[in-house]
C-alpha positions in Angstrom: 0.0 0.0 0.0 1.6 3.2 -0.5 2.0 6.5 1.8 -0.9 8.7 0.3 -3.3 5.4 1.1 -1.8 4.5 4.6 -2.4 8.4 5.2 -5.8 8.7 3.7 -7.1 5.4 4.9 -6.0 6.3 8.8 -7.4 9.5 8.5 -10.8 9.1 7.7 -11.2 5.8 10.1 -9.8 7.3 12.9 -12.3 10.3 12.4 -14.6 7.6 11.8 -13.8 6.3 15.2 -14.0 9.2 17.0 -17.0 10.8 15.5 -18.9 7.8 16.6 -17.0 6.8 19.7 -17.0 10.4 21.7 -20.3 10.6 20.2 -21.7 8.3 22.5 -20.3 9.9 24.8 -21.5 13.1 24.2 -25.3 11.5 23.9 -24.4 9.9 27.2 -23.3 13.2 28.8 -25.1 16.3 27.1 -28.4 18.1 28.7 -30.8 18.0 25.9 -29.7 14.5 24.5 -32.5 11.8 24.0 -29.6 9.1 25.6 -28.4 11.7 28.7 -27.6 9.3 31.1 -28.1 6.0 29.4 -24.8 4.9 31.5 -21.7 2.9 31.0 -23.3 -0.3 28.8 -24.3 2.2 26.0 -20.7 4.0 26.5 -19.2 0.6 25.5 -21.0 -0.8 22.9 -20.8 2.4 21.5 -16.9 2.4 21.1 -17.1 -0.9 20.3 -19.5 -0.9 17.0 -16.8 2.3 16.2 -14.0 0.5 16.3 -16.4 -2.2 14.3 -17.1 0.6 11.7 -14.2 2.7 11.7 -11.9 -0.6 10.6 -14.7 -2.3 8.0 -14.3 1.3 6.7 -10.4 1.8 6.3 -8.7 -1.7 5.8 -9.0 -1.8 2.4 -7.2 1.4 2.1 -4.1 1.5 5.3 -5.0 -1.9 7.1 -6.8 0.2 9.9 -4.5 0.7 12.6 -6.4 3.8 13.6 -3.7 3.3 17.4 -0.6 4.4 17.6 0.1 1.4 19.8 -1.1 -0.8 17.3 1.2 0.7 14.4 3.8 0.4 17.0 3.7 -2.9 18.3 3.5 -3.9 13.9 6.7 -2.4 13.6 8.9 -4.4 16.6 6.5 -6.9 15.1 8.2 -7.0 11.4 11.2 -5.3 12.4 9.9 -1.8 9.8 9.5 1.2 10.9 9.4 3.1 7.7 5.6 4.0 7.5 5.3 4.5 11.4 5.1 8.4 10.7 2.8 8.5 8.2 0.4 6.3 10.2 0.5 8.1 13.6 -0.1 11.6 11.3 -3.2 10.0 9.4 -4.4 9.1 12.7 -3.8 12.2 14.6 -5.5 14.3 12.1 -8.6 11.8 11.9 -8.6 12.1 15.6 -8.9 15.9 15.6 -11.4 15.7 12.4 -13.9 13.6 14.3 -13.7 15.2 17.9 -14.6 18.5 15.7 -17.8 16.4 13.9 -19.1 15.9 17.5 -19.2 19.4 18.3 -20.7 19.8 15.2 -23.2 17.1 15.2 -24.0 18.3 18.9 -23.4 22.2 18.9 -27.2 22.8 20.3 -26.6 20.4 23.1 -23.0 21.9 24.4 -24.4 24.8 24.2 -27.4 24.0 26.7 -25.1 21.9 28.7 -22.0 24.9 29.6 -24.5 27.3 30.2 -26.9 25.3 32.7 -25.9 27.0 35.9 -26.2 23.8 37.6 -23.2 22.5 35.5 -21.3 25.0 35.5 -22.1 26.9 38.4 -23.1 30.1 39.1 -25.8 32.4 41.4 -28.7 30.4 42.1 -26.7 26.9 41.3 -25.9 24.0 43.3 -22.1 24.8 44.4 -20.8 21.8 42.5 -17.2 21.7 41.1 -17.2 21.9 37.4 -16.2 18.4 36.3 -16.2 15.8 33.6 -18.0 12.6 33.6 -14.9 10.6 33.0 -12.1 13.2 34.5 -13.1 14.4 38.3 -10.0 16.5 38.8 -10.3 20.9 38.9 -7.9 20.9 35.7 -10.9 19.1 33.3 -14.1 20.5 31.9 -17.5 19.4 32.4 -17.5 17.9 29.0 -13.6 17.2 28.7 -14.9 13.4 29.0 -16.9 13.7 25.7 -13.4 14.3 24.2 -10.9 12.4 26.3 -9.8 10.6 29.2 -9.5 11.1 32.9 -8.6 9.5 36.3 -11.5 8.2 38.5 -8.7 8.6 41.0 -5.6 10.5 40.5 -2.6 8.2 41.1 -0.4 8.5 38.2 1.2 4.7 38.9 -2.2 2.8 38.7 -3.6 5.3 35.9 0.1 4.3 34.1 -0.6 0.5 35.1 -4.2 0.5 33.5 -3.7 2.0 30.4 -0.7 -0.4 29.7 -2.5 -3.7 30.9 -5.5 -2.8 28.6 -3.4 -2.0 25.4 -1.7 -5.0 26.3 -4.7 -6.9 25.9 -6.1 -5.4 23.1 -2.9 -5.6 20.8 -2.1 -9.1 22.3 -5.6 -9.9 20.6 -5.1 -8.3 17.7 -1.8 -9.7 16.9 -2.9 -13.3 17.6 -6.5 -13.1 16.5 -7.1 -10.1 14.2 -4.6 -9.4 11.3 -5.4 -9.7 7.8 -3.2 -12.3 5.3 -0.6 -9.8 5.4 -0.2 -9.5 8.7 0.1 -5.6 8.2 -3.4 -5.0 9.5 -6.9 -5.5 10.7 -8.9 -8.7 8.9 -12.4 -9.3 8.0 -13.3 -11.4 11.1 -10.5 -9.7 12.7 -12.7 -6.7 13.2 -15.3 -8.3 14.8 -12.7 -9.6 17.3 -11.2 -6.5 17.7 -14.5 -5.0 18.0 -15.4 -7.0 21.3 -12.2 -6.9 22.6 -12.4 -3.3 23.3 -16.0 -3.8 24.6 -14.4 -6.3 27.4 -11.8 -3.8 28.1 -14.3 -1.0 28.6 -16.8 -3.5 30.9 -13.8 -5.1 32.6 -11.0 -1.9 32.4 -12.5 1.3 32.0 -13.6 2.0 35.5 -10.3 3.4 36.6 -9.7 6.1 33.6 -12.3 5.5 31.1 -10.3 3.2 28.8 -8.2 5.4 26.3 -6.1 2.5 25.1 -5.2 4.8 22.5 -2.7 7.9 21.9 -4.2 9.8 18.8 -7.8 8.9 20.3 -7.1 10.8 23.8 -4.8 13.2 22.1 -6.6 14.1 19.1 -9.7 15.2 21.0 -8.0 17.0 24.0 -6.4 19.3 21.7 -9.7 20.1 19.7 -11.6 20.7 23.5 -8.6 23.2 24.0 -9.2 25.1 20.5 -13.2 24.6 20.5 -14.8 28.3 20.8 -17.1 26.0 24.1 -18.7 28.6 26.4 -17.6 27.8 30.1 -15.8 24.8 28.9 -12.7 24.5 31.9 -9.6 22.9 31.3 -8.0 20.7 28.8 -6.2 18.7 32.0 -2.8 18.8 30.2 -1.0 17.8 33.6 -3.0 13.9 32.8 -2.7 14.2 29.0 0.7 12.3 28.8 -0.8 9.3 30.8 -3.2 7.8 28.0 -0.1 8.7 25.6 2.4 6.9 27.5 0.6 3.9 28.7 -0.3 2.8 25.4 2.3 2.9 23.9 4.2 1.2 26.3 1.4 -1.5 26.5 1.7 -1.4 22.6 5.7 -2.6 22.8 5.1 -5.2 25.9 2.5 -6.7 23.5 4.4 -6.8 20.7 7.3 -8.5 22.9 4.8 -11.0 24.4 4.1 -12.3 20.8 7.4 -11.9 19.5 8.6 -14.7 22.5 5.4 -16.5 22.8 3.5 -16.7 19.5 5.6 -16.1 16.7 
């Protein structure tokens, strides 16, 4: 496959991914949405038919990698590096296109949402802390979860710890059970797989930080809630933002070790 499809391919599957994953979320979180509140289920399945849609969409063209982790963990896999960039890029860029289609797609709901005095505070309001639904901390947004990640509890190791156990197990799967004939990317069946693997991880997982398992799909987003015109929208929590970069990553390269000894 060559660079411009790699590129292209990433791109619009990872926007694919997001648009549909943070937009369960967002139905999940905003005032004014017919699914407000429809809990932690619907949050999974929902990221999980995206992935399921996001890869049916782009294997044909880049193999849908759509993870940084998952490109990485390819390359100590086959030992080549040499499209690594362009992947990450695609995916970066698809990440930021479809945390910007969720605004979009919701606009009339974020708007009702930040300027409800009883989310964001205000005279006559319940003094509540303005907070995300997935990121509790003073430095996130009340709707910073719609676009990325956050600690339950703040303790950097075991945030760290979870993010690189459930890459682990999501690349360990993907390497064993989901590649195509190539071995380059995701398969037909393989996105089925791949698809209930990350529901499990979110049932089983996502408790602790919400499950970002996934660099560009934490990254992408935070940086779009920081450049989003968002009335009363808080912080971007930069000081957690390396956590669901790091851990995956690292997760990415244990998995690709694990198969490397064990499986291949």
């Amino acid at each position: 496959m060559s660079s411009s499809d790699i590129f292209i391919g990433e791109t619009i599957g990872t926007a694919i991914l997001i648009l549909l994953g943070g937009g369960v979320c967002a139905a999940v979180t905003l005032k004014a949405s017919k699914a407000r509140n429809a809990g932690w289920l619907a949050i999974t399945f929902g990221w999980g038919f995206a992935v399921l849609t996001a890869v049916y969409t782009s294997a044909p063209l880049s193999g849908a990698h759509l993870n940084p982790a998952v490109t990485v963990a390819l390359a100590i896999k086959d030992g080549d590096w040499s499209n690594v960039p362009t992947y990450v890029a695609g995916q970066l860029l698809g990440a930021m296109i479809g945390a910007a289609l969720v605004w979009l797609a919701y606009y009339g709901q974020f708007h009702a949402h930040l300027t409800d005095r009883e989310i964001v505070g205000g005279p006559g309001a319940q003094a509540t802390a303005a907070k995300a639904v997935e990121a509790q901390e003073k430095g996130a947004g009340p709707v910073l979860g719609i676009f990325s990640t956050g600690p339950e509890i703040r303790v950097v190791w075991q945030n760290l710890a979870t993010e690189i156990i459930g890459t682990v197990v999501l690349v360990l799967a993907i390497l064993t059970q989901g590649l195509n004939d190539n071995g380059n990317g995701l398969g037909t069946l393989g996105a089925l797989i791949v698809a209930l693997v990350v529901v499990s991880i979110g049932l089983s997982l996502g408790g602790p930080t919400g499950y970002a398992i996934n660099p560009a799909r934490d990254l992408g987003p935070r940086i779009v809630h920081a450049l989003l015109p968002l009335p009363n929208k808080g912080g971007s929590d930069w000081a957690y933002a390396w956590v669901p970069v790091v851990g995956p990553l690292i997760g990415g390269a244990i998995a690709a070790g694990i198969y490397n000894v064990a499986f291949a």
